[in-house]
C-alpha positions as CSV (number, residue, x, y, z in Angstrom):
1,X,92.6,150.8,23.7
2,X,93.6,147.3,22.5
3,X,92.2,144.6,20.0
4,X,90.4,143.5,22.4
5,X,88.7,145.9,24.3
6,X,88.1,147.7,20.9
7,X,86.2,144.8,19.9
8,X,84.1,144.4,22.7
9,X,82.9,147.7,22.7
10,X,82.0,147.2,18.8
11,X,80.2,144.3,19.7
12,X,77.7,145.7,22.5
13,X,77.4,148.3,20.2
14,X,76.8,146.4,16.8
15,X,74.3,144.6,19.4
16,X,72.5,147.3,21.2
17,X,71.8,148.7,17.4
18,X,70.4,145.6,15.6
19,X,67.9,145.9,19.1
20,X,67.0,149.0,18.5
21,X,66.2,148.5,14.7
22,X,69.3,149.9,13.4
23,X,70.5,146.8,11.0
24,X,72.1,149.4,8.4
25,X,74.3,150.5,11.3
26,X,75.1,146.7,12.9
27,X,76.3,145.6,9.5
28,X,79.0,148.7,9.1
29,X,79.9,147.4,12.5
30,X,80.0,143.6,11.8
31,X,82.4,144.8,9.0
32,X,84.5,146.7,11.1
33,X,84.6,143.9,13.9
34,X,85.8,141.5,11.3
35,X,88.2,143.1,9.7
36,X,89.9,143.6,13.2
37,X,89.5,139.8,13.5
38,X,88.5,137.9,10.7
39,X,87.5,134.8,12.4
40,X,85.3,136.0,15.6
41,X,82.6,134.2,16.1
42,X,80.8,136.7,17.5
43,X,81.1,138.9,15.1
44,X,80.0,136.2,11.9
45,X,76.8,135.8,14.5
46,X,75.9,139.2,14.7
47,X,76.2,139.5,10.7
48,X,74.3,136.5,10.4
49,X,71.7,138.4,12.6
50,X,71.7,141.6,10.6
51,X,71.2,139.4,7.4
52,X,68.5,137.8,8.8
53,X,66.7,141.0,9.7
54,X,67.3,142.7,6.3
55,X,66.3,139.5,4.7
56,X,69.6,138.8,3.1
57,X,68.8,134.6,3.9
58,X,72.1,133.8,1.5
59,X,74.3,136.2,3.8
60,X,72.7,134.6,6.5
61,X,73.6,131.1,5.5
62,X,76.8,132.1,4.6
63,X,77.3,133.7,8.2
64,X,75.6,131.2,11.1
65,X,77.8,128.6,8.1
66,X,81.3,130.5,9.3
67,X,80.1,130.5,13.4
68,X,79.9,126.4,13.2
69,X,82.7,126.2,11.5
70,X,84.8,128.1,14.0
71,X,82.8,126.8,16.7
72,X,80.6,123.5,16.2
73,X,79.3,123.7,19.1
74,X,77.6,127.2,18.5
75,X,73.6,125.8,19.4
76,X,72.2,129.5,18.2
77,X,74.1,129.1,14.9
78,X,72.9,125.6,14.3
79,X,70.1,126.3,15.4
80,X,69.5,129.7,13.0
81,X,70.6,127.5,9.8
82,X,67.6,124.4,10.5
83,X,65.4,127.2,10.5
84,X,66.4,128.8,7.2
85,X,67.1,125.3,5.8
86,X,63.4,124.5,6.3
87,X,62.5,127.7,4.5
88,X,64.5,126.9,1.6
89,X,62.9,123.0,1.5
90,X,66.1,121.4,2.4
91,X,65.1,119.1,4.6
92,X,68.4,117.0,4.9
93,X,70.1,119.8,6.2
94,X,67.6,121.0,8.6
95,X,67.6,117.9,10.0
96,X,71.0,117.8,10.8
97,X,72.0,121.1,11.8
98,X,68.8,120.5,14.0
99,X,70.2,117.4,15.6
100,X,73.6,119.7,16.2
101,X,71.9,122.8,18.1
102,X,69.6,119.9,20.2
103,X,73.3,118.3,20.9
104,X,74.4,121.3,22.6
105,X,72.2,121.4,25.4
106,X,71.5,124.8,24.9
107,X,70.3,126.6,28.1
108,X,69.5,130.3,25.9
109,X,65.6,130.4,26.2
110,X,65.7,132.3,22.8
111,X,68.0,129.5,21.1
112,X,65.3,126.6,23.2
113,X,62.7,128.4,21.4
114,X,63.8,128.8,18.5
115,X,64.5,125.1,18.2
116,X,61.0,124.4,19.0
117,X,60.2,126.9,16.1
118,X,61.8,124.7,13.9
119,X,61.0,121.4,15.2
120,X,57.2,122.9,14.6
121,X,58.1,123.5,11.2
122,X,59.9,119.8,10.7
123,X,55.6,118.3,12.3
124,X,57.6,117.1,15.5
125,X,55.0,119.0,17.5
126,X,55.6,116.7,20.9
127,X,59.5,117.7,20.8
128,X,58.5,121.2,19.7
129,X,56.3,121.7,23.4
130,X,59.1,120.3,25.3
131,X,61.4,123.2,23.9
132,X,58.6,125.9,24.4
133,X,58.1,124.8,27.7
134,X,61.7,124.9,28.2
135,X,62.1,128.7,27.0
136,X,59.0,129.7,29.6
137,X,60.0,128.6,32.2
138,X,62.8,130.5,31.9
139,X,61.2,133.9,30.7
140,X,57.3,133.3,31.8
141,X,56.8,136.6,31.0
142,X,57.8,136.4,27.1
143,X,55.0,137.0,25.2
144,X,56.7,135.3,21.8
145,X,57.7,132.5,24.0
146,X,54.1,131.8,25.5
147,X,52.2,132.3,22.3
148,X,54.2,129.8,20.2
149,X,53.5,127.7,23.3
150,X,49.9,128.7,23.3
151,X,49.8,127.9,19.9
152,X,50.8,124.6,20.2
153,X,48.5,123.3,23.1
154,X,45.6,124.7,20.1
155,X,47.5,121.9,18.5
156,X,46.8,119.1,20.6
157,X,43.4,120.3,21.2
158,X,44.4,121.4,25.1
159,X,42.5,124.0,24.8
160,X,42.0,125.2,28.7
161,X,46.0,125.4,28.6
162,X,45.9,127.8,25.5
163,X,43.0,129.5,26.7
164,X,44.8,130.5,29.9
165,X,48.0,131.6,27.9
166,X,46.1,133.2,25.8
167,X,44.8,135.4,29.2
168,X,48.4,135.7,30.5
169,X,49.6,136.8,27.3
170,X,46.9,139.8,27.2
171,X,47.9,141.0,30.3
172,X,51.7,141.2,29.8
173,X,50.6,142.7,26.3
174,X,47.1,144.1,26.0
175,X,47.5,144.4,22.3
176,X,49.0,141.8,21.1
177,X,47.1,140.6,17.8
178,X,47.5,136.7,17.7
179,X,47.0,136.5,21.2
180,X,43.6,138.6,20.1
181,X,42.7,136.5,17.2
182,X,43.3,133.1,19.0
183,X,41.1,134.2,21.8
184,X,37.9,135.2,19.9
185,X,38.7,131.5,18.1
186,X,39.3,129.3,21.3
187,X,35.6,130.7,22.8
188,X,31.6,131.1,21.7
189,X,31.7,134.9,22.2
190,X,28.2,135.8,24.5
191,X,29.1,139.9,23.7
192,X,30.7,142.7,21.7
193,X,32.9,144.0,24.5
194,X,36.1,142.1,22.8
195,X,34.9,142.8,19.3
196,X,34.9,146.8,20.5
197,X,38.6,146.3,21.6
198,X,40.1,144.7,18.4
199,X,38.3,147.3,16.2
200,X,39.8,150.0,18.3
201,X,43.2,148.1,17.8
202,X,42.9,147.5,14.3
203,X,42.2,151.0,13.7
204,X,46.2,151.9,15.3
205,X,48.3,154.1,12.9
206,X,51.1,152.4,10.6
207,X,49.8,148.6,12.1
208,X,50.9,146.4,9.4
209,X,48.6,144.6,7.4
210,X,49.3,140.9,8.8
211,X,48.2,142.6,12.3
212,X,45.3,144.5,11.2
213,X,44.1,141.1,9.5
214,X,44.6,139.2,13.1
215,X,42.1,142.2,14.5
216,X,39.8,142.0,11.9
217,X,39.3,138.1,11.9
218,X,38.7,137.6,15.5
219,X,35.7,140.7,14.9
220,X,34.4,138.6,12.4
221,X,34.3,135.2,14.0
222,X,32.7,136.8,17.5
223,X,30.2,138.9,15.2
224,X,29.2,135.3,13.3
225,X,28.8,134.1,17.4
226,X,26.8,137.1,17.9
227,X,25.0,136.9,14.3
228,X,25.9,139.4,13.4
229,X,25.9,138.9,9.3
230,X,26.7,141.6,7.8
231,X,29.0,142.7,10.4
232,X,30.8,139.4,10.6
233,X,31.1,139.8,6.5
234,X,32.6,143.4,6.3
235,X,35.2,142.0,8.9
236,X,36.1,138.7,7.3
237,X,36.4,140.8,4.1
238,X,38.6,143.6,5.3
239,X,40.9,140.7,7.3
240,X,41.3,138.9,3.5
241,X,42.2,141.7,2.0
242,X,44.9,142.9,4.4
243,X,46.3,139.7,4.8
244,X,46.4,139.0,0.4
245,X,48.7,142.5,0.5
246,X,51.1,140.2,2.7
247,X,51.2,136.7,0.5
248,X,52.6,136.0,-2.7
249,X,50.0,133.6,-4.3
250,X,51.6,132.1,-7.8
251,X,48.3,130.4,-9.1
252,X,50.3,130.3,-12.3
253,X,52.2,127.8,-10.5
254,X,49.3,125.9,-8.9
255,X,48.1,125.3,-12.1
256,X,51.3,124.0,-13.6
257,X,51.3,121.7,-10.3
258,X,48.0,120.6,-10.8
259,X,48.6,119.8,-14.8
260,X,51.6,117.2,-13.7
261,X,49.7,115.3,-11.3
262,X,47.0,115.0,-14.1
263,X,49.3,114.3,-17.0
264,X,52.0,112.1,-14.6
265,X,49.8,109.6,-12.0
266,X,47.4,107.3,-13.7
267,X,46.6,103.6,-13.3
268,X,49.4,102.2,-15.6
269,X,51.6,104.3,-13.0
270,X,50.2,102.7,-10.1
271,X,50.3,99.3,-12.0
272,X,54.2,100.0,-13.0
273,X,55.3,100.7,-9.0
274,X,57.5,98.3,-7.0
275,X,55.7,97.2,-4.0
276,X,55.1,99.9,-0.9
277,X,54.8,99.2,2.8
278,X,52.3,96.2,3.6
279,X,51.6,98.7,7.0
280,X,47.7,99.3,7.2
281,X,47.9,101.2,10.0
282,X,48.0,104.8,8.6
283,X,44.3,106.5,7.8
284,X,44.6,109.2,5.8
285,X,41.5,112.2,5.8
286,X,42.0,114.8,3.4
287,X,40.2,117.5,1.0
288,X,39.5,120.7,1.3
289,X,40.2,122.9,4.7
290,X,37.4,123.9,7.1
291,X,35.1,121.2,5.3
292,X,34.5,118.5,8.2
293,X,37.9,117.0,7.8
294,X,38.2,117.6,11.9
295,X,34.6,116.0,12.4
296,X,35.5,112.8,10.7
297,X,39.0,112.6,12.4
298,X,37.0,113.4,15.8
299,X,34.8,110.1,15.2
300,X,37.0,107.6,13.7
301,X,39.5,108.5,16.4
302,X,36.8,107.7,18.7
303,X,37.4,104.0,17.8
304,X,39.3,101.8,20.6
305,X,41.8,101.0,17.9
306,X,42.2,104.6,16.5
307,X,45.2,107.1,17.5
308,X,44.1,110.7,16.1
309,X,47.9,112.1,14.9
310,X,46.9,115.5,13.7
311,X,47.6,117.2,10.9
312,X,51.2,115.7,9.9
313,X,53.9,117.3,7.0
314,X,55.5,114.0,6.9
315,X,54.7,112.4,3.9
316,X,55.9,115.3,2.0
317,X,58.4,115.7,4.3
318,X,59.4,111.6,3.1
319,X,59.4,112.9,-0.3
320,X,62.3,115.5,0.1
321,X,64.0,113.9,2.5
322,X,64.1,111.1,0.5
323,X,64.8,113.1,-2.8
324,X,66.8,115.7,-1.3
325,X,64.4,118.0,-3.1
326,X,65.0,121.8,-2.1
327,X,62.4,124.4,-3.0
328,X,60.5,126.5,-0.3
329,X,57.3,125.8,-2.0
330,X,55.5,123.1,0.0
331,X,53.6,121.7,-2.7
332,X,54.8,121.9,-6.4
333,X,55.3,120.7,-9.7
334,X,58.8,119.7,-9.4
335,X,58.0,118.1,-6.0
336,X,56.2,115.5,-7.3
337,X,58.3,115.3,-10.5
338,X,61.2,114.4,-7.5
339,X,58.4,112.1,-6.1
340,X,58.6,109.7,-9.4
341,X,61.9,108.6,-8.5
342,X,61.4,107.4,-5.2
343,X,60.8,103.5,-4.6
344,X,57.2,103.6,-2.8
345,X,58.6,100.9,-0.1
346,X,61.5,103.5,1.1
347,X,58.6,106.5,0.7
348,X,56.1,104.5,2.6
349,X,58.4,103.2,5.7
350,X,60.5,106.8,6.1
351,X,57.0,108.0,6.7
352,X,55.9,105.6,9.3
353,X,59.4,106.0,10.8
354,X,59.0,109.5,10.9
355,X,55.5,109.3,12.4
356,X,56.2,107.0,15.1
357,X,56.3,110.0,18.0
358,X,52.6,111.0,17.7
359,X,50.9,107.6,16.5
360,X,49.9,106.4,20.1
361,X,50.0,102.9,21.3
362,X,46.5,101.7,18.9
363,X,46.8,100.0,15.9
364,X,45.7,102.7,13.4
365,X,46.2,106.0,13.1
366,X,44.8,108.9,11.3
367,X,46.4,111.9,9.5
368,X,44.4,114.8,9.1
369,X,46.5,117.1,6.6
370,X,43.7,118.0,4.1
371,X,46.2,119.1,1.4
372,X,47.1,115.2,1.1
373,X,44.6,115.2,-1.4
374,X,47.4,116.0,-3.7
375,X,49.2,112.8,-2.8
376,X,46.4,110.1,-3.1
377,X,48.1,108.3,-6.1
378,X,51.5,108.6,-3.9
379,X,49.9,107.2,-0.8
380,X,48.2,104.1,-3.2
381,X,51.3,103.1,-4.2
382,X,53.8,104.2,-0.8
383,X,51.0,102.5,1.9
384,X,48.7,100.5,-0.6
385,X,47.3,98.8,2.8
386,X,46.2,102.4,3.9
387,X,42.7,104.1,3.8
388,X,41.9,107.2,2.4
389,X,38.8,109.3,3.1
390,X,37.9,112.0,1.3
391,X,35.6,115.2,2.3
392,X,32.8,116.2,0.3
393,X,31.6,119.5,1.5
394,X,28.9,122.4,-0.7
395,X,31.3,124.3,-3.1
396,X,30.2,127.6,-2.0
397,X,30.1,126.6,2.2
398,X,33.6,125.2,1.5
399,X,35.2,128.2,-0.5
400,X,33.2,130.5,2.2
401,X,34.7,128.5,5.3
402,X,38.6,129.3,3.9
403,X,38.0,132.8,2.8
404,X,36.4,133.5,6.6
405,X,39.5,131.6,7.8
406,X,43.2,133.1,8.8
407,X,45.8,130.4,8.5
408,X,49.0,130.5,8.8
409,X,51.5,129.8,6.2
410,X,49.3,127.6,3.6
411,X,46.3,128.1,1.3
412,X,47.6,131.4,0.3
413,X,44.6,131.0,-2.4
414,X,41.9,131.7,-0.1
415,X,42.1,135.7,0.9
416,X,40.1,136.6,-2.5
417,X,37.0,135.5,-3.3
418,X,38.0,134.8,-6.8
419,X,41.6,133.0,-6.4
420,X,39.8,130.6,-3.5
421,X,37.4,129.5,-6.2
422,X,39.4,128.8,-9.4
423,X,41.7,126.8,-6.7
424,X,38.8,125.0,-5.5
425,X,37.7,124.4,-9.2
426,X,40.9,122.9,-9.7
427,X,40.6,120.8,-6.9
428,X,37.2,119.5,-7.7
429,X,38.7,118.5,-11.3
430,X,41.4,116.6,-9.8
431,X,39.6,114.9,-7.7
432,X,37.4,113.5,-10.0
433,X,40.3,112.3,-12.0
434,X,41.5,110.8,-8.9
435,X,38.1,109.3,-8.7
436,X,37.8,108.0,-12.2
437,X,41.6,106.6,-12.0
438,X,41.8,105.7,-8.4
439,X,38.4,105.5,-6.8
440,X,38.5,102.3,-5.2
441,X,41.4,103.5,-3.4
442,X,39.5,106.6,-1.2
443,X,35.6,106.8,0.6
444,X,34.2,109.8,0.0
445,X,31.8,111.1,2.7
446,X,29.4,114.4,2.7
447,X,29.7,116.7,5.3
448,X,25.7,117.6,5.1
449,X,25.2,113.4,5.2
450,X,27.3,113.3,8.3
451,X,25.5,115.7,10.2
452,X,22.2,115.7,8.6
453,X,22.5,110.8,9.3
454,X,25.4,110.9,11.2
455,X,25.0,106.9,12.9
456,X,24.1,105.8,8.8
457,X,27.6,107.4,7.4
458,X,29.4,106.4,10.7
459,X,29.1,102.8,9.8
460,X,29.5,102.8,6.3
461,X,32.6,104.6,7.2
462,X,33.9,102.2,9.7
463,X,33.1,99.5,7.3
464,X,35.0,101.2,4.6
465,X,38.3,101.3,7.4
466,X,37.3,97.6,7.9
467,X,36.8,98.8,11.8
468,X,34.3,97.0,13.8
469,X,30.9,99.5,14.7
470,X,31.7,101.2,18.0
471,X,28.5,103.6,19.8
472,X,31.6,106.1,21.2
473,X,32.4,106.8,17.5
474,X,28.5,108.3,17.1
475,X,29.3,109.7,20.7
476,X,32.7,111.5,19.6
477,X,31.9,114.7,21.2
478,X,32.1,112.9,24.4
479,X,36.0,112.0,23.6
480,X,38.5,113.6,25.9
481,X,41.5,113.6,23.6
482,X,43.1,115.9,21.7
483,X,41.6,118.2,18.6
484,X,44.3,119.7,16.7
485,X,42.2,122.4,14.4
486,X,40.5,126.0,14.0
487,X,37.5,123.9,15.0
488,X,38.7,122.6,18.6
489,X,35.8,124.6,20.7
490,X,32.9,123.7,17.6
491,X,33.7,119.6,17.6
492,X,33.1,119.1,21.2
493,X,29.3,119.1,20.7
494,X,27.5,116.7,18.6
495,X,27.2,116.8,15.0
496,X,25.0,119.6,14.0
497,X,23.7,121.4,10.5
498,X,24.2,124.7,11.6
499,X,27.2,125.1,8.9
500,X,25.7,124.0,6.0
501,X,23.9,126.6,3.8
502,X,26.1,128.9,5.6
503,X,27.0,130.9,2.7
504,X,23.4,131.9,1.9
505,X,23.9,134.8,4.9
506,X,25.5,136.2,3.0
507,X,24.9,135.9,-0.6
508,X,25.0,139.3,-1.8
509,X,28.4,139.6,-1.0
510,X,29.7,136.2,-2.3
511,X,28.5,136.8,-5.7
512,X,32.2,136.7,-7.0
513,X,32.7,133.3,-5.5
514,X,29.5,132.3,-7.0
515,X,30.4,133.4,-10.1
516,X,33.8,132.2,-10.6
517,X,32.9,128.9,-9.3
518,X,30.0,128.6,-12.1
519,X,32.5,130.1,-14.8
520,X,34.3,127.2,-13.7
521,X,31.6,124.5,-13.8
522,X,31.2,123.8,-10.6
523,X,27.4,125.1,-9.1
524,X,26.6,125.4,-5.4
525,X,24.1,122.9,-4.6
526,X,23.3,124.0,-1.6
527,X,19.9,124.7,0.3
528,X,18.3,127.3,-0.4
529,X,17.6,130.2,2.1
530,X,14.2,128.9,3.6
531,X,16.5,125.7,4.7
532,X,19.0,127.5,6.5
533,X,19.0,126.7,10.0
């Protein structure tokens, strides 16, 4: 047998083994294949596949590195490095190895959506879809490929297009868990036939925990439709708990992050900085998740002169670029610490320039990431022409609504009842430095006002964004645009008071919350049980 043909059959079989879960026996393979030939590409691809499965990310690097070397137009290779770029917070290099694998044309549905993986990752959510849609229609039968798709149409709030994936995605795969999960989240369930099937799924032998917790959060959010309390509780309880055993939540961390800001960003700061970008277009809503952020985005986007953007990365996505600040943590001490040295004019105008695909053709836009709260002295000085509103929501309602909730990669606080509210007594602190330091610089606005007055706060709002009234910004519910949130089926009615008290159903079991969030100063003040709707 020759080089060559010996190599080949290595290769299908090095292949056919990573497939089948054997990665210990690829990479004795990939060794073999490149001692024969040192510089196959191939074979660096295959090891850079076997690293990536045994979660060797620096033999990956090194691997997908050596294919684009030998061959710069590998798209799967340039591809694979934006992706673990992003994970390691080097944004400069995602970016370009990015721009490489898009270059190439690539015609792989794995490699298209991949790309749109990372794209997803980078906030380019419009470029992401074109790349999903790309990989389906060449495997439509794919569940991975239709529920990152899905998943982004839950995005844009087109939620009869995810709803239908969704469907498509349960027949192909009757247990597939996300696909479960998103289901139970996109619709008002009316019974308990689909809550029966994910507790017979949940209950599967060796499921891993992330799965079970997919199960166990969609029983939980059709038992609350079904009220179901105590039902709905057990479930939400037994999803946190199986989804805490997969997250590494450094609170040590978090509070070092939160000292900084305190200790670094203060009015002689702001009164020190160079001048930002004069744009006024950006409106920034932020605070906690699940605490009416989407409602207020849903009626100041309502406005003929308001674009709703979504949830955006890109203003601490402006920071690293701009910084070349590499850490996977999203948010942390030595983010901001990079943050100092950027001149606020180049961090407010790389962020516009790096919105411009999703701001729409009005004059404002808003940007819904709650976790901006972190950024408002940033923001003041970056896009001092900006407004900022800030969410007010019951301290108990709010922690409740983030321990109930599954996310995805963020607020890896909120799966026990006690981490979620030391966080959120942090957060509460900070904001009332913010407040004392910078409070003419953000409107704060009640989530029981809005729904308990709504037209009052609706035009002390708009005259806070210096936004002429408008009736269709009472009317938002009527709006036929896009809702990119957990809430996208809930914020198509009218406002409504159903949410607030919430936590009171279950006050037995929240006692931990309670307690932790009294330990650390900060009381419910809440209604009491007679006023829960």
């Amino acid at each position: 047998m020759s080089d060559r043909e010996q190599l080949r059959a290595l290769l299908r079989e090095g292949f056919a083994a990573l497939q089948s879960g054997q990665a210990q026996r690829a990479g004795e393979l990939c060794k073999r294949i490149l001692g024969i030939a040192p510089k196959l590409v191939q074979g660096h691809f295959l090891m850079g596949l076997v690293a990536l499965e045994a979660g060797d990310r620096r033999t990956a690097l090194q691997a997908f590195g050596s294919v684009t070397a030998l061959d710069p137009k590998h798209s799967a290779s340039w591809a694979q490095l934006a992706k673990l770029f992003v994970g390691e917070g080097q944004v400069n290099r995602a970016d370009a190895a990015l721009a490489q694998a898009v270059r190439g044309e690539p015609e792989d549905p794995l490699v298209q959506d991949l790309i749109g993986t990372v794209f997803s990752l980078l906030g380019e959510y419009v470029l992401a879809q074109e790349w999903f849609g790309k990989a389906c229609a060449k495997q439509p039968r794919h569940v991975g490929f239709l529920l990152n798709l899905a998943n982004n149409h839950v995005y844009f709030g087109e939620t009869g297009q995810a709803l239908a994936l969704y469907e498509r995605i349960l027949q192909i795969e009757p247990n597939s868990p996300q696909a479960h999960w998103s289901l139970a989240g996109a619709r008002r369930a009316t019974d308990d036939a689909h809550i029966n099937a994910c507790r017979t799924l949940a209950q599967r032998p060796g499921l891993h925990p992330r799965l079970q917790a997919f199960y166990h959060y969609a029983v939980g959010k059709e038992s609350e439709d079904l009220e179901r309390w105590d039902e709905a509780f057990e479930a939400f309880a037994l999803g946190a708990a199986a989804r805490r055993q997969t997250v590494e939540y450094d609170e040590a961390a978090e509070i070092e992050m939160f000292a900084f800001l305190e200790a670094s960003f203060d009015e002689s700061w702001l009164a020190n900085q160079a001048p930002g970008n004069p744009s006024a277009a950006p409106i920034f809503v932020l605070g906690q998740p699940r605490t009416g952020t989407t409602l207020i985005e849903r009626i100041i986007s309502s406005h003929s002169a308001v674009t709703s953007a979504g949830e955006l990365q890109q203003f601490s996505l402006a920071i690293r670029r701009l910084s070349d600040h590499r850490d996977p943590k999203r948010f942390s001490a030595g983010l901001f610490e990079a943050a100092l040295g950027i001149a606020p004019g180049a961090l407010g105008t790389t962020y516009l320039e790096t919105t411009r695909r999703v701001r729409g053709g009005t004059e404002r836009f808003v940007d819904k990431l709650p976790q901006n709260y972190l950024c408002v002295p940033l923001i003041s000085a970056a896009l001092p022409n900006a407004k900022i509103v800030h969410l007010v929501r019951d301290p108990m309602d709010a922690s409740f609504a983030s321990f109930k909730q599954l996310f995805a990669d963020a607020y890896l606080h909120s799966y026990d009842q006690r981490e979620m509210a030391r966080h959120h007594g942090r957060y509460r602190k900070l904001m009332a430095t913010w407040r004392r330091r910078f409070g003419n610089r953000f409107h704060d606005i009640s989530y029981e006002a809005a729904t308990s007055d709504l037209e009052a706060q609706v035009r002390s709002l708009l005259d806070f964004l210096e936004l002429p009234f408008e009736e269709a910004c009472v009317n938002f519910h009527a709006q036929a645009g896009a809702v990119s949130t957990a809430s996208a089926a809930q914020i198509r009615e009218p406002a409504h008071t159903r949410s607030v008290g919430r936590w009171r159903r279950y006050e037995a079991q929240l006692e931990p919350m309670r307690e932790e969030l009294e330990r650390a100063g900060v009381p419910s003040t809440g209604p009491t049980q007679a006023e829960v709707p």
